[in-house]
N, C-alpha and C positions, 0 to 999 in steps of 0.2 A: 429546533426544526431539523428533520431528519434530510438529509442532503445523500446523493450516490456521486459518486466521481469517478470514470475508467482509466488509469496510467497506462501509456506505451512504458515500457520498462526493461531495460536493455540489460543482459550480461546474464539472464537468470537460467542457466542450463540445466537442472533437476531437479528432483522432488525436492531436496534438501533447501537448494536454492528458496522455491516455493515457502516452501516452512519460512525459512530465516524471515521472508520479508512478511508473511503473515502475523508471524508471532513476535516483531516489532512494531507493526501496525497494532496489532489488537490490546498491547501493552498501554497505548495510549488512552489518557479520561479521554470519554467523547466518540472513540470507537466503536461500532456498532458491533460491525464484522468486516472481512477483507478474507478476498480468494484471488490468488495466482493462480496464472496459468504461463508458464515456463515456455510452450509451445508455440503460444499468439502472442507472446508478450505483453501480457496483459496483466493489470492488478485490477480488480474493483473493490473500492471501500464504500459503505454506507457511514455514515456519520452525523453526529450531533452538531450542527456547522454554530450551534449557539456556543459552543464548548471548544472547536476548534478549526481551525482553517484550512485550507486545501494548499498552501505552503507548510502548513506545519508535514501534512502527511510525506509530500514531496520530500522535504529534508530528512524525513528517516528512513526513506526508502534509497535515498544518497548515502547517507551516513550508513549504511547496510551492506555499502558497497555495490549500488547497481543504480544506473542511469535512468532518467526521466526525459522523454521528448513529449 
């Protein structure tokens, strides 16, 4: 089942930032797609929630080096 989820997501200041946490998201089985935005502090992932949980995305976007409220 196809799930979307929005992160508040702290620390992310450029494009680059952007990228990094995209392209650890989307590395994941189960990931649909995933867009930051650096500006509003925002992530949104869509995801296969049969495949993977909304802690799992959390913990790569920490492990990435940037916060989740």
């Amino acid at each position: 089942m196809t799930e979307s989820v929005i992160f508040t997501v702290t620390g992310m200041k450029c494009g680059g930032c952007e990228n990094n946490v995209i392209e650890k998201l989307t590395a994941l089985d189960g990931v649909i797609s995933a867009v930051a935005n650096c500006k509003e502090n925002h992530v949104s992932v869509e995801f296969d929630a049969e495949k993977i949980e909304i802690e799992d995305l959390e913990d790569v976007i920490i492990a990435a080096g940037f916060g989740v409220e």
